[in-house]
N, CA, C and O of each residue as an XYZ file, in Angstrom:
448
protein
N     195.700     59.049     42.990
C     197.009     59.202     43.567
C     198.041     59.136     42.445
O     198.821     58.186     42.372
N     198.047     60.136     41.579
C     199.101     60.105     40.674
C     200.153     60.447     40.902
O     200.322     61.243     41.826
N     201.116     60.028     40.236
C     202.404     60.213     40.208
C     203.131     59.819     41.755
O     204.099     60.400     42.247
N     202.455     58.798     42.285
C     202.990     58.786     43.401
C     203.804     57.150     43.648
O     204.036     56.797     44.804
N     204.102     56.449     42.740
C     205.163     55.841     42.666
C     204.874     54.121     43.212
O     205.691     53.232     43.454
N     202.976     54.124     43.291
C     202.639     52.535     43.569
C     202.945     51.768     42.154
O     203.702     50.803     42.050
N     202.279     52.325     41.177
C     202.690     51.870     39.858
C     203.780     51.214     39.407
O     203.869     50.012     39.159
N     204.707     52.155     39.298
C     205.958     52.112     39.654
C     206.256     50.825     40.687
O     206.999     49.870     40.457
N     205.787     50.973     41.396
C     206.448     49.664     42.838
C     205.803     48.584     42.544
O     206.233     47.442     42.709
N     204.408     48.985     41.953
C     203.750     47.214     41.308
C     204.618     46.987     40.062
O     204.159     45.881     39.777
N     205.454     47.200     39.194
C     205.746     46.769     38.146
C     207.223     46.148     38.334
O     207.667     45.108     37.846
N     207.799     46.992     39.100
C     209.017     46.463     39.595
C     208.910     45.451     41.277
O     209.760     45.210     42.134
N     207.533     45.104     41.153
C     207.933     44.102     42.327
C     208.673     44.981     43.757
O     209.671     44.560     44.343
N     208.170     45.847     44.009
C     208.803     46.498     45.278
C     208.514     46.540     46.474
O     208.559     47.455     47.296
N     208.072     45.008     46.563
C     207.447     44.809     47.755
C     207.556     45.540     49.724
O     206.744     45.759     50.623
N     208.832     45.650     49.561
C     209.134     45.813     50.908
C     208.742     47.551     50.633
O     208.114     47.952     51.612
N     208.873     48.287     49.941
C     208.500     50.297     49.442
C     207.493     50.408     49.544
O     207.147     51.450     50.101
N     206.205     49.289     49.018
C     205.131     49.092     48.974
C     204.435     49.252     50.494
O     203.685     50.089     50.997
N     205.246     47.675     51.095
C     204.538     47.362     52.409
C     205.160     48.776     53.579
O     204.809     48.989     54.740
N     206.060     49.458     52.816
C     205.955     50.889     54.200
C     205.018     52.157     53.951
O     204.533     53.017     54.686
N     204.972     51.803     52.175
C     203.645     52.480     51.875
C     202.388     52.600     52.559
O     201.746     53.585     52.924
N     202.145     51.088     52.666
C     201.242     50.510     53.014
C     200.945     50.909     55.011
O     199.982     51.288     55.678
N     201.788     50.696     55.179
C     202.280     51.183     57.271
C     201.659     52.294     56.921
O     200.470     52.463     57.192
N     202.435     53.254     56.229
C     202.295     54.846     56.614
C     200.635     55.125     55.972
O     199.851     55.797     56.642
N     200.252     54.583     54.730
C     198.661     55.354     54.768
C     197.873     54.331     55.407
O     196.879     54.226     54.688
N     197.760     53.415     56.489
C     196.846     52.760     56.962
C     196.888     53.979     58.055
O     195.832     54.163     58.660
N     197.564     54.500     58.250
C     197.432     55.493     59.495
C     197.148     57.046     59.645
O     197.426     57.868     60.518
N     196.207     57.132     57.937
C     195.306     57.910     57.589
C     193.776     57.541     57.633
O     193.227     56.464     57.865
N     193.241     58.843     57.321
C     191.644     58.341     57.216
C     191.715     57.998     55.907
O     192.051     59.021     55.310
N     191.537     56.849     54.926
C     190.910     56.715     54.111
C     192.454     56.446     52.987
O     192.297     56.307     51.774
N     193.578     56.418     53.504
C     194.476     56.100     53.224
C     194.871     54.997     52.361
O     195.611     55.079     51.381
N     194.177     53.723     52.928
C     194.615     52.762     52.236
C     193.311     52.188     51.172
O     193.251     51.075     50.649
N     192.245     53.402     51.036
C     191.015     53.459     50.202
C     191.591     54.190     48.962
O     190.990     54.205     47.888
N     192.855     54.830     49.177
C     193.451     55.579     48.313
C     194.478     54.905     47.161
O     194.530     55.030     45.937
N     195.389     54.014     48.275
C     196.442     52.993     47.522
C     195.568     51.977     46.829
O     195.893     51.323     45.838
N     194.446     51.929     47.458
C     193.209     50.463     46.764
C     192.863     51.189     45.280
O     193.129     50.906     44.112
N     192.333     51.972     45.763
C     191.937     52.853     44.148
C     193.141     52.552     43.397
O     193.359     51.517     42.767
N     193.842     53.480     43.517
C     195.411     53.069     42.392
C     195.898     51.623     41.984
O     196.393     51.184     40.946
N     195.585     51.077     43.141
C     195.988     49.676     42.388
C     195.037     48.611     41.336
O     195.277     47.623     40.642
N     193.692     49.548     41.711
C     192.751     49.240     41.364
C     192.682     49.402     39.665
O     192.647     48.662     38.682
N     192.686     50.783     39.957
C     192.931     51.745     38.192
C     193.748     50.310     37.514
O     193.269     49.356     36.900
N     195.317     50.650     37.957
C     196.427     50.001     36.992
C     195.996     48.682     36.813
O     195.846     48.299     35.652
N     195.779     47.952     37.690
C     195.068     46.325     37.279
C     193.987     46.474     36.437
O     194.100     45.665     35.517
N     192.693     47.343     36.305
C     191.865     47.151     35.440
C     192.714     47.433     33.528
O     192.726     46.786     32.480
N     193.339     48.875     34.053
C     193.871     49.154     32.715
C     194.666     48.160     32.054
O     194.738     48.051     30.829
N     195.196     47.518     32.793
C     196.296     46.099     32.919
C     195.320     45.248     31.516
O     195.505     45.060     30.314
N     194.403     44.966     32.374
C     193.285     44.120     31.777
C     192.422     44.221     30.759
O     192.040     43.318     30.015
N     192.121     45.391     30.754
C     191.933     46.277     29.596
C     192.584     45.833     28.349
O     192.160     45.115     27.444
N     194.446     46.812     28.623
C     195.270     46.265     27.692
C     195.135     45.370     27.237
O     194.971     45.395     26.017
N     195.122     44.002     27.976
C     195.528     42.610     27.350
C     194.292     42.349     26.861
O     194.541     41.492     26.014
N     192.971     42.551     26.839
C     191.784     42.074     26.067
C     191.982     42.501     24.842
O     191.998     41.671     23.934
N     192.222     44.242     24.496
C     192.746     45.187     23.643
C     193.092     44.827     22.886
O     192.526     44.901     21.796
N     194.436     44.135     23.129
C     195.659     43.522     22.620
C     195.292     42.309     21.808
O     195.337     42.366     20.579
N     195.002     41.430     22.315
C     193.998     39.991     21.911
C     192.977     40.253     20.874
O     193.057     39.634     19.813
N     192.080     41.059     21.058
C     190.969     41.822     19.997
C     191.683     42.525     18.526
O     191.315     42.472     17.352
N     192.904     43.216     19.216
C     193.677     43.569     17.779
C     194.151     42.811     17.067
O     193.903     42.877     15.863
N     194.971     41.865     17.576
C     195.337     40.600     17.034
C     194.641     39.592     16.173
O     195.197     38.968     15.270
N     193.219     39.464     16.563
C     192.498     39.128     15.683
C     192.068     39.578     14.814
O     192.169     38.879     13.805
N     191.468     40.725     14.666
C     191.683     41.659     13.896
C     192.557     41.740     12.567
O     192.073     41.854     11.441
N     193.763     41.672     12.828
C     195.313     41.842     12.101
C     195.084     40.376     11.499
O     195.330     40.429     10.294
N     194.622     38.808     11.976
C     194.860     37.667     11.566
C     193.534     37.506     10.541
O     193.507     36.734      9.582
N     192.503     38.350     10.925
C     191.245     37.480     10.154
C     191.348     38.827      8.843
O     190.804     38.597      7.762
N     192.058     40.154      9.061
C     192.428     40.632      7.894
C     193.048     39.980      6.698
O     192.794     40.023      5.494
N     193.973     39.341      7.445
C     195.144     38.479      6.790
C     194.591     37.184      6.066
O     195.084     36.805      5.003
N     193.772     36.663      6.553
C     193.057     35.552      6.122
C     192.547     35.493      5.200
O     192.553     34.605      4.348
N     191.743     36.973      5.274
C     190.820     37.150      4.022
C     191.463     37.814      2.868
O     190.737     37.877      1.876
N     192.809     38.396      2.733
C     193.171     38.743      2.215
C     193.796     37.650      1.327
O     193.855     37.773      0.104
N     194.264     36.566      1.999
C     195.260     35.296      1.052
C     193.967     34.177      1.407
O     194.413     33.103      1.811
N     192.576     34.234      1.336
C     191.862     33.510      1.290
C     192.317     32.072      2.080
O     192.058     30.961      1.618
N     192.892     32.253      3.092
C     193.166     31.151      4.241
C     192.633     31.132      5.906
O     192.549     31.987      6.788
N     192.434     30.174      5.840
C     191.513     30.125      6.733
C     192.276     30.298      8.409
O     193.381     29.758      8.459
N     191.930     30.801      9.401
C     192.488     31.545     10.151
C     192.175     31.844     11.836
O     192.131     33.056     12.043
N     192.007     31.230     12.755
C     191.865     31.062     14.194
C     192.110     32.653     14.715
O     191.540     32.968     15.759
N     192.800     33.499     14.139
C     192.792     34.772     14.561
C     193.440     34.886     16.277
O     193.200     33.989     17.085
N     194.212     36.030     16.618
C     194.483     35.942     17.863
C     195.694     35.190     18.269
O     196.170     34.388     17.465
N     196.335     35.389     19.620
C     197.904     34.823     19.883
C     197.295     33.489     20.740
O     196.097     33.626     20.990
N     197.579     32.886     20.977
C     197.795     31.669     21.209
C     196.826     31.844     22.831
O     197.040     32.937     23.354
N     196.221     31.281     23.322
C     195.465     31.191     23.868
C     195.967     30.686     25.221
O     195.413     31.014     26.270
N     196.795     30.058     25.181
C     197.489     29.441     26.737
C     198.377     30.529     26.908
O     198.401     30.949     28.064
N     199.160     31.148     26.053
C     200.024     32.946     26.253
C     199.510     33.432     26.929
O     199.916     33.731     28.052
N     198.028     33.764     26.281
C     197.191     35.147     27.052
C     196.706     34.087     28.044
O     195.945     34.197     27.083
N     196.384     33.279     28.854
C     195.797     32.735     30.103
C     196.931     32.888     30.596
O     196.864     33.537     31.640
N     198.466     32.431     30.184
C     199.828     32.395     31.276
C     200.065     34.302     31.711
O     200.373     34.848     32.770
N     199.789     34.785     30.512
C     199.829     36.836     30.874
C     199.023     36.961     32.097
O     199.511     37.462     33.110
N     197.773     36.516     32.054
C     196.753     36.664     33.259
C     196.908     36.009     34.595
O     196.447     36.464     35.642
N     197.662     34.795     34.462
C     198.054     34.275     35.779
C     199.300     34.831     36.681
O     199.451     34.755     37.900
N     200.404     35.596     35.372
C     201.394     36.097     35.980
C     201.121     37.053     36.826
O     201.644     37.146     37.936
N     200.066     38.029     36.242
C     199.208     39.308     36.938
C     198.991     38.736     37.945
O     199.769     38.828     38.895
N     197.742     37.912     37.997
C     197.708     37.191     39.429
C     198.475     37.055     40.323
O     198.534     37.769     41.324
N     199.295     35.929     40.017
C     200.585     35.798     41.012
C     201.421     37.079     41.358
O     202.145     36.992     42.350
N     201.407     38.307     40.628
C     201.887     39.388     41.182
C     201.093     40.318     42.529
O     201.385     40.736     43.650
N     200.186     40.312     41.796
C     199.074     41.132     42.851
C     198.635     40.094     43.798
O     198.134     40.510     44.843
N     198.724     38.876     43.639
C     199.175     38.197     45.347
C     199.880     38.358     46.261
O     199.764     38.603     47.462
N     200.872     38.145     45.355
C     201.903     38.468     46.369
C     202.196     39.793     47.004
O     202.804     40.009     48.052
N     201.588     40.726     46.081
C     201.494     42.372     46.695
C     200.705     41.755     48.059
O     201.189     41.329     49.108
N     199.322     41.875     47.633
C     198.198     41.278     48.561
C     198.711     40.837     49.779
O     198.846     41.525     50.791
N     198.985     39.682     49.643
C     200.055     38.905     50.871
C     200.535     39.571     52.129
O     200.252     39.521     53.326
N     201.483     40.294     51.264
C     202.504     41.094     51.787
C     201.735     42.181     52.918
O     202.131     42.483     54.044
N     200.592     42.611     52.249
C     199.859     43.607     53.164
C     199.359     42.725     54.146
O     199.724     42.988     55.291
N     198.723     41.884     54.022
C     197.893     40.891     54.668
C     198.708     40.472     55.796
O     198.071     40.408     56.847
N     199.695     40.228     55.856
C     200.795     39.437     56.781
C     200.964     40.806     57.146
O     200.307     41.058     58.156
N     201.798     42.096     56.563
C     201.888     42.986     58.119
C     200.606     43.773     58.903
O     200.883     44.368     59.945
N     199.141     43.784     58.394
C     198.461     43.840     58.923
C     198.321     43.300     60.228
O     198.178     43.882     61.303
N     198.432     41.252     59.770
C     197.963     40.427     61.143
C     199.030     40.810     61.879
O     198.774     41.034     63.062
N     200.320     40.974     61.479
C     201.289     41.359     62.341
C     201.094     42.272     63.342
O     201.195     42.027     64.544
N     200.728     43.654     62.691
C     200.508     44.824     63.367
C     199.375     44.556     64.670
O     199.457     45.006     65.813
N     198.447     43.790     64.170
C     197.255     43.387     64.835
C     197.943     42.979     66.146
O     198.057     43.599     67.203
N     198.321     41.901     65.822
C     198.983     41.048     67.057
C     200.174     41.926     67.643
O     200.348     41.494     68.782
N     200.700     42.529     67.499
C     201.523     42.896     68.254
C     201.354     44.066     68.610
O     202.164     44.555     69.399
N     200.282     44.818     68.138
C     199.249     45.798     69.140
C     198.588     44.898     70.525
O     198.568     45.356     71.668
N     198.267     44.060     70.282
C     197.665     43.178     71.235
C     198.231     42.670     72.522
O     197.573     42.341     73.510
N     199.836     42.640     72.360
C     200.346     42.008     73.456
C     200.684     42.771     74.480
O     201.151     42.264     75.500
């Protein structure tokens, strides 16, 4: 689903664009197998990046090390990259959430 503006709505937090996203392809076949994929992609690449990123870094430090013969832990700080990964988290929860709650919603108030 390129260029179609979830990306976009996961990065800027667009929760409420998202969750009508979310209304309108649950009420396809295979719709919200579609928004899953995409969100899927960008979180792995997400993750990707930041391993990437971490791996280069060391890289760049144990160059450096050996170059001025000092000894060298390599890599950014280790509670950084765990706080990068929790922020992700806490984002794609709260995406999550958001679907989750107008789902039961929808549920229940089909019901009454």
């Amino acid at each position: 689903m390129e260029n179609s503006g979830v990306v976009h709505m996961l990065i800027n937090q667009k929760t409420d664009d998202l969750a009508c996203m979310y209304k309108l392809f649950s009420r396809l076949r295979d719709g919200l197998k579609t928004i899953s994929d995409c969100v899927s992609k960008y979180l792995r690449e997400q993750g990707k990046g930041l391993v990437q990123e971490e791996e280069d870094s060391k890289q760049v430090a144990l160059g450096a090390a050996a170059t001025a013969a000092v000894p060298c832990s390599g890599g950014t700080n280790a509670i950084t990259f765990v706080q990068v990964i929790l922020l992700y988290k806490l984002i794609f929860q709260k995406f999550f959430n958001v679907f989750i709650f107008s789902s039961e919603t929808a549920r229940f108030e089909g019901s009454i």
